[in-house]
C-alpha positions in Angstrom: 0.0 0.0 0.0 3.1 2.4 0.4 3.5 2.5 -3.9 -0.4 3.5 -4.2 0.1 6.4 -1.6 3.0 7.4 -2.8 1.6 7.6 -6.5 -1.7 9.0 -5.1 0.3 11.8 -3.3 2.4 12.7 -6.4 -0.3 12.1 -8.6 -2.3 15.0 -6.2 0.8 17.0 -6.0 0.7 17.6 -9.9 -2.5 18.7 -9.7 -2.0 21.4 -7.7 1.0 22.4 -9.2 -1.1 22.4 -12.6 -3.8 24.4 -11.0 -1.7 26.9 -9.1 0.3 27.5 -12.5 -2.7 28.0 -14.6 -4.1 30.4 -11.6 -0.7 32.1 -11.9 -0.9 32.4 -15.8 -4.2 33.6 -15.6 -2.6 36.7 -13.4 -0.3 37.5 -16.0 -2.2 37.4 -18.7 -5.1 39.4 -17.5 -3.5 41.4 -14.7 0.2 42.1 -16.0 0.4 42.0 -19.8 3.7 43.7 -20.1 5.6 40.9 -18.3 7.4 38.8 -20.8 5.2 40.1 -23.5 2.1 37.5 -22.9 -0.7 38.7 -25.3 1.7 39.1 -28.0 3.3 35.9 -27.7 0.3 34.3 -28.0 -1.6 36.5 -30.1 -4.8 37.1 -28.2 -7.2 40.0 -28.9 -8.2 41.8 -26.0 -11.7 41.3 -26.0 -10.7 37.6 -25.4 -8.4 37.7 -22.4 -11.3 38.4 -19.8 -12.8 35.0 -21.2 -9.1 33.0 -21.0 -9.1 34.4 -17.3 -12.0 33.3 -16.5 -11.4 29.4 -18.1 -8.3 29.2 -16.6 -9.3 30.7 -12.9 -12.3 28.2 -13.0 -9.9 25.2 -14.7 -6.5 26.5 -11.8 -9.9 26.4 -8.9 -10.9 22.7 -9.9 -7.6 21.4 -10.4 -6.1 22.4 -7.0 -9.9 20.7 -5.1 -9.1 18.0 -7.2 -5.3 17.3 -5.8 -6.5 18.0 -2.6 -9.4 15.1 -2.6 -7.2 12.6 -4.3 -4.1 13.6 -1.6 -7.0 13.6 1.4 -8.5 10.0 0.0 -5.9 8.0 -0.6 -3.6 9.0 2.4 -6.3 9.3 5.4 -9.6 7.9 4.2 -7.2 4.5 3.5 -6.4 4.3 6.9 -9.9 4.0 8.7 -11.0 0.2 8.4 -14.6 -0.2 8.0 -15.1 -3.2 9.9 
């Protein structure tokens, strides 16, 4: 049971990261456009970047819950024996 908590954890750990860096990309794209030349590196219009923020605040949000729950049920839910 140590490999499948050990995946589980680093499997959960990913997610977060993924979340918190799309969170973080949505700052600089809406927030700080100047910093390292986002928008024009991508191309985006600016009538779009309000919808990109939202996609990727909402897609960042669920992301980090998800890591979270998989962390929280394979590490301590595991442990409680349902005898």
């Amino acid at each position: 049971m140590g490999a499948k908590n050990a995946l589980a954890s680093l499997v959960g750990l990913l997610q977060i990261f993924i979340g918190v860096s799309a969170i973080v990309f949505a700052y600089l794209l809406h927030y700080n456009p100047s910093y390292l030349e986002v928008r024009t590196l991508l191309g985006l219009r600016e009538e779009y970047v309000a919808f990109f923020f939202l996609v990727l605040g909402v897609i960042g949000f669920f992301s980090i819950i998800s890591g979270i729950l998989v962390i929280y049920e394979w590490s301590f839910a595991r442990k409680v024996s349902y005898e």
